[in-house]
N, C-alpha and C positions, 0 to 999 in steps of 0.2 A: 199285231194285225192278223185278220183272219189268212189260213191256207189260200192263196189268190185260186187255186184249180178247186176251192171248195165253191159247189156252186151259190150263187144266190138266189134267192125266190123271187118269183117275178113282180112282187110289191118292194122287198128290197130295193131292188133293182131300179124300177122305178124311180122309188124315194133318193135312193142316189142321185141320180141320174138327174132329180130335179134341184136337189142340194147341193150338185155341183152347179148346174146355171145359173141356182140362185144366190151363191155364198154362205149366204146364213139363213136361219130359217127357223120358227118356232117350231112345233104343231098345231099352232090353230089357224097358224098361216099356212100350211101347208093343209089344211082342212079346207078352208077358203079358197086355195088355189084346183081342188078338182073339177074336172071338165065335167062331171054329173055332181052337183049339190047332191051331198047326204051319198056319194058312190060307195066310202068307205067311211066307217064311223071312225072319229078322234080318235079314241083311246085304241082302234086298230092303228091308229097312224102313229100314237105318241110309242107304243109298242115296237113299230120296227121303227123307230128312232131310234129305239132304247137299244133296240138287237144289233144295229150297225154300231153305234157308239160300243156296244161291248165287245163287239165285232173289231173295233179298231180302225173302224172304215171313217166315225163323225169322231168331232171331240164337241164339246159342248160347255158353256159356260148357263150361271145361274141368271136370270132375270125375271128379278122381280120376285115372282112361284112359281112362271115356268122356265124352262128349258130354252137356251138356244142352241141350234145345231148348225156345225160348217164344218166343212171337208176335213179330216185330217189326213186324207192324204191325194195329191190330185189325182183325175183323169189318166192323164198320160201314165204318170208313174204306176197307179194300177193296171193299168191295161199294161204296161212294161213286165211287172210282175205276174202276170199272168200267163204269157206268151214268154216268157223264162220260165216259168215253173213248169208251161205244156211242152215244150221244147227239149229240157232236158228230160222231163219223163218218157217223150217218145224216143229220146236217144237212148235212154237208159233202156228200155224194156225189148227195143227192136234194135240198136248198133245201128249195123250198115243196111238194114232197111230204113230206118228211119232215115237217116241221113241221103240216103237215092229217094226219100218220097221227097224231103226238104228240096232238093235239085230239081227234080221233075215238077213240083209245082212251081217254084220258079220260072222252070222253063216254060212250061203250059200257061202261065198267067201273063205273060210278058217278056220278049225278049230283053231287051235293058234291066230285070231283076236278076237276070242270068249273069249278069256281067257286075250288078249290084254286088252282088253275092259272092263274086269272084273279088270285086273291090275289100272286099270287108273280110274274105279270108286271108288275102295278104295284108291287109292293116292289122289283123290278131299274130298274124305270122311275127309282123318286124317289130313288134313289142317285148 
């Protein structure tokens, strides 16, 4: 699977985004489904198909002559991936800044994250 802190393009992205709501999905359905007829040509679309599947993000099966595409990996789990890979990069490059920014947004964003976060340090602790 792609670097999760590599970004994606905002067609990417998109296209994910819609492949995940829709499970499966050609490209001519996903040509069919744009909010402007004709916003982006097919074969722009059958292309980042093709980028995310080598990407690691679709897996796709053959039908018929074309292509189907569906998540190969969900939602959740990439955005998990992602926010572990930003996570440990800010710990790595900054220590104990990163680690006092991780606290302070907590704390700034919500008292009970404060205490979240105190929850989950002691459950890593007693493992």
């Amino acid at each position: 699977m792609v670097d999760p802190l590599d970004a994606l393009g905002p067609l990417e992205a998109e296209v994910l985004d819609l492949v995940w709501s829709l499970e499966t999905v050609s490209a001519r359905e996903l040509f069919a489904r744009q909010a402007q007829p004709g916003e982006r040509a097919y074969t722009t679309l059958m292309t980042t198909l093709d980028r995310l599947f080598k990407k690691g993000l679709l897996r796709r099966d053959k039908e018929g002559l074309a292509w189907r595409y569906a998540p190969a990996v969900t939602r959740p789990a990439f955005e998990q991936k992602r926010v572990d890979a930003l996570a440990a990069r800010i710990v790595a490059q900054h220590g104990d800044v990163g680690l006092a920014a991780f606290v302070d947004a907590a704390a700034a964003a919500d008292g009970p994250l404060l205490d979240r976060l105190e929850e989950l340090i002691r459950a890593r602790r007693s493992r």
